[in-house]
Short mmCIF file of the C-alpha atoms (twelve columns), coordinates in Angstrom:
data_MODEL
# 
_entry.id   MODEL 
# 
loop_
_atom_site.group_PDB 
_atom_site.id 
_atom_site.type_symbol 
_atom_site.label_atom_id 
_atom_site.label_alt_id 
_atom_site.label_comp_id 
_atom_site.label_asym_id 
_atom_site.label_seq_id 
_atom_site.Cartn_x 
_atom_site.Cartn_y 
_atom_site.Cartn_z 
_atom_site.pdbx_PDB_model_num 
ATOM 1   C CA . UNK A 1   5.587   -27.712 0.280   1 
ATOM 2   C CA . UNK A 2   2.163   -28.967 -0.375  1 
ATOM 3   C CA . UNK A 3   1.322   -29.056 3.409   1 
ATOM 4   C CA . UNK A 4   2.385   -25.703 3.444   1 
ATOM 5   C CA . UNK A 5   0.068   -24.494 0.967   1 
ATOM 6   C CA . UNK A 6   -2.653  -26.791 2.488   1 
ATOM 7   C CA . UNK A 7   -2.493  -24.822 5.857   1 
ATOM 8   C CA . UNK A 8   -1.917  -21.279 4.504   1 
ATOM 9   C CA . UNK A 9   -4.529  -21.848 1.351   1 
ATOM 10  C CA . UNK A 10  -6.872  -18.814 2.831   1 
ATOM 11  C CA . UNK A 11  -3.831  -16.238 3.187   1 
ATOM 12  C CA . UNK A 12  -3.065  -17.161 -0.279  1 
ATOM 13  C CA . UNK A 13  -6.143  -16.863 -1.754  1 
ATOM 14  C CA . UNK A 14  -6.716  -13.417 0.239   1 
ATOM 15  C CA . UNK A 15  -3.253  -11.836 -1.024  1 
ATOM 16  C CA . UNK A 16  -4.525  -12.841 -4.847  1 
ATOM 17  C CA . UNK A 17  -7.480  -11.488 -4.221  1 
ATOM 18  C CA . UNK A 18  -5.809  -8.170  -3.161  1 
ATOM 19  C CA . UNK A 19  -3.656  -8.166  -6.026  1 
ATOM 20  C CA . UNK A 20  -5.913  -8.089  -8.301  1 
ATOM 21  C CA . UNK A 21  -9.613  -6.136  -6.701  1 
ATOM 22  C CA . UNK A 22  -7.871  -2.930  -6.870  1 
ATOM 23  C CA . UNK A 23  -7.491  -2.838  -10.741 1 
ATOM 24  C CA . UNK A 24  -11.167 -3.973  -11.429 1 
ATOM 25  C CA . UNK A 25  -12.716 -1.055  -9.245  1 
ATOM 26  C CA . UNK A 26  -10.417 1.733   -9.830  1 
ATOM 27  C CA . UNK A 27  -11.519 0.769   -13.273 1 
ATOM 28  C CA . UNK A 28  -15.209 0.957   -12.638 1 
ATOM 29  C CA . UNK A 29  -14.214 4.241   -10.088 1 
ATOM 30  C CA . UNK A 30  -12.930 6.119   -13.090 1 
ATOM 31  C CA . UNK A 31  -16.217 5.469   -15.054 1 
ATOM 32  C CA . UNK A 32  -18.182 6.971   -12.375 1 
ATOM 33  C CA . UNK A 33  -15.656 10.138  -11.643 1 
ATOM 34  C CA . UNK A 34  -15.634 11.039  -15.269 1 
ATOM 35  C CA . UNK A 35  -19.381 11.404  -15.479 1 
ATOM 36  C CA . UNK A 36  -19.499 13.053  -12.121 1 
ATOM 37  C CA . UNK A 37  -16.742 15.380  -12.099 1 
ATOM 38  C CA . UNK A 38  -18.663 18.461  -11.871 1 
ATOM 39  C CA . UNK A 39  -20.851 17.182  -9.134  1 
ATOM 40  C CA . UNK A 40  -17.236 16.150  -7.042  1 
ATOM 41  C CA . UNK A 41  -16.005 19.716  -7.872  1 
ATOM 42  C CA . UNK A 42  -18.705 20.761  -5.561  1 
ATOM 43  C CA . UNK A 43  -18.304 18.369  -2.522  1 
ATOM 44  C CA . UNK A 44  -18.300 20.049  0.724   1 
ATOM 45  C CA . UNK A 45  -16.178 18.893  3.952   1 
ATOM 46  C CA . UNK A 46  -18.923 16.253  5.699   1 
ATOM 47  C CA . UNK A 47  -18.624 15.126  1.703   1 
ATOM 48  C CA . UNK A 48  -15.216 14.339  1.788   1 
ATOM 49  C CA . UNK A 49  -14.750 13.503  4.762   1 
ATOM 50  C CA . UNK A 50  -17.280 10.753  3.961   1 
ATOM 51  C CA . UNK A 51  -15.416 9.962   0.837   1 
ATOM 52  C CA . UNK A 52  -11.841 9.491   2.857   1 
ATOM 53  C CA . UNK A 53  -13.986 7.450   5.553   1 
ATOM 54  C CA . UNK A 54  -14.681 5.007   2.578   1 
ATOM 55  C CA . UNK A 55  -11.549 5.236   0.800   1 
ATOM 56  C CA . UNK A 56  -10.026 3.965   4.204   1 
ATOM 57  C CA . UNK A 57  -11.955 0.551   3.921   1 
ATOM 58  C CA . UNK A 58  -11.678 0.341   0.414   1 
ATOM 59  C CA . UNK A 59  -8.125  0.386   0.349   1 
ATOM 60  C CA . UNK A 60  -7.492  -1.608  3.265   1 
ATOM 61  C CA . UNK A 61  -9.467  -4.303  1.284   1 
ATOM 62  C CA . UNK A 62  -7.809  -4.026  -1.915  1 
ATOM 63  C CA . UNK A 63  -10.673 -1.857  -4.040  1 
ATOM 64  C CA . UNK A 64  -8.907  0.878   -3.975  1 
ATOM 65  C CA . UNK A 65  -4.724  1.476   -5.117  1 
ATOM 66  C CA . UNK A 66  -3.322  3.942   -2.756  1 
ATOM 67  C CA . UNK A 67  -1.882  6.125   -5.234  1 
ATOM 68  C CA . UNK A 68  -5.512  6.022   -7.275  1 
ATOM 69  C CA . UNK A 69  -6.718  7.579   -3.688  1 
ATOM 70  C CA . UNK A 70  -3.709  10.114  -3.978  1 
ATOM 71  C CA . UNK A 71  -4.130  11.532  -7.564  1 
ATOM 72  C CA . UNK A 72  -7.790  11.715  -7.511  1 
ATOM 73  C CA . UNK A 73  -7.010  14.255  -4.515  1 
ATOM 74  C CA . UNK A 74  -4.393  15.993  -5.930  1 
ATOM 75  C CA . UNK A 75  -6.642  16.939  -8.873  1 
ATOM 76  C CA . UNK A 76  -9.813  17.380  -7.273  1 
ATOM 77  C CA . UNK A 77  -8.248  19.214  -3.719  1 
ATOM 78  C CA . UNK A 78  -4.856  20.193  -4.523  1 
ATOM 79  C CA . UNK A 79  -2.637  20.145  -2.010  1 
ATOM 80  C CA . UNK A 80  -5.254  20.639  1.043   1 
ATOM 81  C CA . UNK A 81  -5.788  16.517  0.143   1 
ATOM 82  C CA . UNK A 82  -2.696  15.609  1.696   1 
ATOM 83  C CA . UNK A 83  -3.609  15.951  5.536   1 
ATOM 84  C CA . UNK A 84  -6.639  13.574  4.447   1 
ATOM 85  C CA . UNK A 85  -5.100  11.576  2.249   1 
ATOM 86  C CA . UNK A 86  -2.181  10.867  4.596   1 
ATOM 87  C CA . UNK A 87  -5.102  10.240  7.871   1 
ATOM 88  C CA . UNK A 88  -6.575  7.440   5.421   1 
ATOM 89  C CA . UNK A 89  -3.742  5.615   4.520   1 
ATOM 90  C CA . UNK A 90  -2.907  5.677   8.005   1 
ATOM 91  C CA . UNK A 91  -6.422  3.915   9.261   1 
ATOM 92  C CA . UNK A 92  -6.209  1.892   6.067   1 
ATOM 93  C CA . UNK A 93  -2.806  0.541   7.494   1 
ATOM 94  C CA . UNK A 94  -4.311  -0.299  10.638  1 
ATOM 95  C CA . UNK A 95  -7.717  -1.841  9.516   1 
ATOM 96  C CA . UNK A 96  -5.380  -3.874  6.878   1 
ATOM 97  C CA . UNK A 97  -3.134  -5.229  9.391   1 
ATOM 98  C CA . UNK A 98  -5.715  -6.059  12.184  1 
ATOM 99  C CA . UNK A 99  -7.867  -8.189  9.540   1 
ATOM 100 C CA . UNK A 100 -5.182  -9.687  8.220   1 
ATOM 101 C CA . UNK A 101 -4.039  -10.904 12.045  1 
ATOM 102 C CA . UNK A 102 -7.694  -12.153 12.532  1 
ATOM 103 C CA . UNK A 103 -7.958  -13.964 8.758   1 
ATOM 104 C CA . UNK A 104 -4.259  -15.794 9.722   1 
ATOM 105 C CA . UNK A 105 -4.278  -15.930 13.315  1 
ATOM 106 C CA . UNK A 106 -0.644  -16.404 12.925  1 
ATOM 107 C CA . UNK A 107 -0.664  -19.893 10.805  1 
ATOM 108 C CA . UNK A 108 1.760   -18.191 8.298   1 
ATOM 109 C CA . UNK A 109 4.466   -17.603 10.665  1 
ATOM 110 C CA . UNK A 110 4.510   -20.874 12.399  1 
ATOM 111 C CA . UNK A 111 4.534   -22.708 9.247   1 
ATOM 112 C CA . UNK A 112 8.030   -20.575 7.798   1 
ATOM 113 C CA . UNK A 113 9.167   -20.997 11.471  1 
ATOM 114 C CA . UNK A 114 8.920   -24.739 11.015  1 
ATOM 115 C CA . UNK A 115 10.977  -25.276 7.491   1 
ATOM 116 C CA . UNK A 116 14.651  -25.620 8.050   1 
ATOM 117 C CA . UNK A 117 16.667  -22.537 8.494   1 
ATOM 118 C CA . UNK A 118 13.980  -19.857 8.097   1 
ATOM 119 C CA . UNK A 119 13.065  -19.450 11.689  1 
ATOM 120 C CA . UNK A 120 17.152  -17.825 12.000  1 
ATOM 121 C CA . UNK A 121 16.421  -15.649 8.988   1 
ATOM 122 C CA . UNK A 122 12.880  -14.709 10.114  1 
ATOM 123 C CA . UNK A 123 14.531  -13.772 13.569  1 
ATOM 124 C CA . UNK A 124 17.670  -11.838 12.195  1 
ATOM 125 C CA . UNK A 125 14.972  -9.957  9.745   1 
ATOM 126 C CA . UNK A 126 13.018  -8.675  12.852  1 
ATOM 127 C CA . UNK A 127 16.022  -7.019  14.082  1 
ATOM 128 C CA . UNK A 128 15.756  -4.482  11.551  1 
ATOM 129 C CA . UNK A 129 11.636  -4.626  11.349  1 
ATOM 130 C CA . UNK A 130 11.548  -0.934  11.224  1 
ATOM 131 C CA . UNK A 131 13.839  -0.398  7.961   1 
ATOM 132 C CA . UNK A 132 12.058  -3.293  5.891   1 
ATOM 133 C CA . UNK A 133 8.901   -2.253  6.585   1 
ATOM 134 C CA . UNK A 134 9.821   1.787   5.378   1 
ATOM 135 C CA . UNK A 135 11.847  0.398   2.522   1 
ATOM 136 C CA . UNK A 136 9.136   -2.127  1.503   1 
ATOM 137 C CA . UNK A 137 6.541   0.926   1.614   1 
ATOM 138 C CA . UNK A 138 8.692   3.287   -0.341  1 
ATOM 139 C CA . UNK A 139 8.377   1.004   -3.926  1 
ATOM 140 C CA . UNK A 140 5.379   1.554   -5.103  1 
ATOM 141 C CA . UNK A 141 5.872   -2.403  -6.813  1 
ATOM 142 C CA . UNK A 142 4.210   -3.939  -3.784  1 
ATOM 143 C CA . UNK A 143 0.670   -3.543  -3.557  1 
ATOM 144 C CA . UNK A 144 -0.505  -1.659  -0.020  1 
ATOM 145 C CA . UNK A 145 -3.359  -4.269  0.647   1 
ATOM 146 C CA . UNK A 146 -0.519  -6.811  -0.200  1 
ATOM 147 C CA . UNK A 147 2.367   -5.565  2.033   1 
ATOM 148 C CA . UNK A 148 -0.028  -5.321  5.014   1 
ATOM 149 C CA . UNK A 149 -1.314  -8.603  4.675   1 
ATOM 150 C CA . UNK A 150 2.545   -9.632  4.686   1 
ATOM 151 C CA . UNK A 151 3.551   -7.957  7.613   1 
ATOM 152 C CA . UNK A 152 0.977   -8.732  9.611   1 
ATOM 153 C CA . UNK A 153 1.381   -12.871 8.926   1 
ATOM 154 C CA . UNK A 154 5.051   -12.366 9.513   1 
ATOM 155 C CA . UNK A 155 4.456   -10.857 13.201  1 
ATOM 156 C CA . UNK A 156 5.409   -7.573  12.741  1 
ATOM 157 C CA . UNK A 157 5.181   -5.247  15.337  1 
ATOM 158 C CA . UNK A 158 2.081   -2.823  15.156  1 
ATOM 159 C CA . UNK A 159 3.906   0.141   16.145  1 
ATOM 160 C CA . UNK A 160 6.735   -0.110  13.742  1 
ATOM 161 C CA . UNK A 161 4.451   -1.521  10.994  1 
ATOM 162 C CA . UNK A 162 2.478   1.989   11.093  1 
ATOM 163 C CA . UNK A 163 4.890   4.557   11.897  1 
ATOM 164 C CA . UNK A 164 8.106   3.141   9.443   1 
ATOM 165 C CA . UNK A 165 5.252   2.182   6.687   1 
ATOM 166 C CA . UNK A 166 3.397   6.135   7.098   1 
ATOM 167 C CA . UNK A 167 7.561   7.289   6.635   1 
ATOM 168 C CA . UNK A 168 7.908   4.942   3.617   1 
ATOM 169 C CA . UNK A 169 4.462   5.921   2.116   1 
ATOM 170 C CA . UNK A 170 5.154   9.766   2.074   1 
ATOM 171 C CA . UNK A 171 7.338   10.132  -1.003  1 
ATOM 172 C CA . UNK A 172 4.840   8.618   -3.262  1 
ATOM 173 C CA . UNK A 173 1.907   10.021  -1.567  1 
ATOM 174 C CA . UNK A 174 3.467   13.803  -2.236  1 
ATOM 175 C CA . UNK A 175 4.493   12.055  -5.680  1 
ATOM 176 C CA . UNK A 176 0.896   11.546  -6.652  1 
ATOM 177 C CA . UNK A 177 -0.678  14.566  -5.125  1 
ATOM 178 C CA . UNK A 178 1.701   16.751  -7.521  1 
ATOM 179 C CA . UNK A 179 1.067   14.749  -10.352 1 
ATOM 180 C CA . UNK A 180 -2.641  15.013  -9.406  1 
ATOM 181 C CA . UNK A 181 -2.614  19.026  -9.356  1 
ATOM 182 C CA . UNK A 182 -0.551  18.576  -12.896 1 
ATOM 183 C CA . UNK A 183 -3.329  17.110  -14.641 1 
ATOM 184 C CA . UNK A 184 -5.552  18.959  -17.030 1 
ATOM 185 C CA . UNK A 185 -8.210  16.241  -17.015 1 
ATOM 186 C CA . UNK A 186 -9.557  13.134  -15.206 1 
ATOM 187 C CA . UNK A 187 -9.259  10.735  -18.075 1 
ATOM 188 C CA . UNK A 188 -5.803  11.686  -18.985 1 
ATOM 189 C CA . UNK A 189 -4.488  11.626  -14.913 1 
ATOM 190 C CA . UNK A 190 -5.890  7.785   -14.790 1 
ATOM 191 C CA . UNK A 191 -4.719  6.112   -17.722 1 
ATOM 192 C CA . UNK A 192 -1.473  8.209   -17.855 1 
ATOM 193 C CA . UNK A 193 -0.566  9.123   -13.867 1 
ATOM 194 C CA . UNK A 194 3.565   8.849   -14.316 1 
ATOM 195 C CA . UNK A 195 3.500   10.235  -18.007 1 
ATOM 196 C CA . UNK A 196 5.696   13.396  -17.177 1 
ATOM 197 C CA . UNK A 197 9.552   12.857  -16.869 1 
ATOM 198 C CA . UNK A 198 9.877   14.262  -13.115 1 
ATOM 199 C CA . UNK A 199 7.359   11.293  -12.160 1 
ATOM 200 C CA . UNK A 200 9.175   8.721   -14.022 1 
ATOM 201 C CA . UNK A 201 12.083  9.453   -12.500 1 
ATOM 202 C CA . UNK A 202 10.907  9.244   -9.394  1 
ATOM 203 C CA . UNK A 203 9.332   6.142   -9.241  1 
ATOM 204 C CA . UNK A 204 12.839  4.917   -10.721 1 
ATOM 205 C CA . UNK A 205 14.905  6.280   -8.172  1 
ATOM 206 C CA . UNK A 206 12.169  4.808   -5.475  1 
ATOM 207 C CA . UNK A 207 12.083  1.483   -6.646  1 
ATOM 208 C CA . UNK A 208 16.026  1.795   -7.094  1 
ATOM 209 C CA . UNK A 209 16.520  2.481   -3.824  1 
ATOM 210 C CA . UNK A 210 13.712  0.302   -2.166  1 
ATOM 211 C CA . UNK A 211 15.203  -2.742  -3.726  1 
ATOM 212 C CA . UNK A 212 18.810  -2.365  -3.179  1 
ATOM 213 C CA . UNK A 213 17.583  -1.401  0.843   1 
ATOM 214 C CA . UNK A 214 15.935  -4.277  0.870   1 
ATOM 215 C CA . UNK A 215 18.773  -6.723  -0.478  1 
ATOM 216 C CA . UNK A 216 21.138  -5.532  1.634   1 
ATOM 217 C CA . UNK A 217 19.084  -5.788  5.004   1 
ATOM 218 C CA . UNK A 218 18.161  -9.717  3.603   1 
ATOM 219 C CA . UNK A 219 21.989  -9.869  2.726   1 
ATOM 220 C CA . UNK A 220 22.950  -9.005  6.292   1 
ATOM 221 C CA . UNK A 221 20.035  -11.101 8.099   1 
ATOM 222 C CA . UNK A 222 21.554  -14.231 5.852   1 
ATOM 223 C CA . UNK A 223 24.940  -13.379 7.017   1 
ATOM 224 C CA . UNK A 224 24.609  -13.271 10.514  1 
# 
């Protein structure tokens, strides 16, 4: 165990830091957007698309939650965010999973291949890449900065990592747009985004379903 954590220290380290970056600057984001909301009201398209150019990096790194992204847009664009919204999670996807590659260069996956057992598992798993990765995107539990960092150790394919993890995003993207257009004011939409009883039970039934996808795909790769 220790050896393991000796040769995988700087993933580790990088998925904490991801966990955790997104909740100090959407912090220090909301500060800024509440004394600038005006001035944002007025942003023309080279504006935003400068603003979903950042948003692209910033989430890939972890500054930014996805779903902060997604009701900021809903409330400041309405539903004309979700073509733009939906382009940046897509390039955030990508520039997460490529950096992630580079930063592990594949040390993660040779160290689980070499502990007893998990190599079979790991293989069975990859079998059904494709449903994991829309299932895993669907929760909104996982962190997005996290769950590309993940998949990308893990030797997912890039294909299927993009095109099942856009799928699995969409329900909580349109979630948070909506909830976005909902809101009567900045402040309230940030510290409050699921208050209503449609979004609760939504995330519920996401979650609900994410996880019991999920154990039954592991349940399957463990029984084969």
């Amino acid at each position: 165990m220790n050896s393991f954590f000796k040769q995988n220290t700087f993933s580790i380290i990088y998925a904490f830091f991801l966990g955790v970056m997104p909740l100090v600057v959407s912090s220090s984001i909301t500060v800024w957007v509440m004394f600038h909301e005006a001035n944002i009201h007025q942003f023309d398209l080279p504006t935003w698309t400068m603003v979903y150019a950042a948003a692209s990096l910033t989430m890939a790194f972890a500054l930014t939650p996805t779903t902060f992204v997604a009701l900021l847009s809903g409330y400041f664009l309405g539903w004309e965010a979700m073509i733009p919204v939906c382009a940046s999670y897509w390039l955030a996807s990508w520039i997460g999973y490529v950096m992630a590659a580079k930063i592990d260069g594949g040390r993660l996956l040779n160290a689980l291949e070499e502990r007893k057992g998990v190599k079979e598992l790991l293989q069975n798993l990859q079998k059904q890449e494709f449903k994991i990765i829309l299932l895993a995107r669907l929760s909104p539990v996982l962190p997005f900065a996290v769950s590309n960092l993940l998949f990308s150790c893990s030797g997912a394919k890039l294909k299927n990592f993009l095109t099942a993890g856009f799928i699995g995003m969409l329900p909580r993207t349109l979630l948070s747009i909506w909830v976005g257009t909902q809101a009567k004011e900045i402040k309230a939409l940030v510290e409050h985004p699921s208050e209503g009883a449609i979004a609760q039970v939504a995330i519920i039934l996401m979650i609900g379903v994410s996880l019991y996808g999920l154990f039954r795909v592991v349940r399957k790769a463990i029984g084969e």
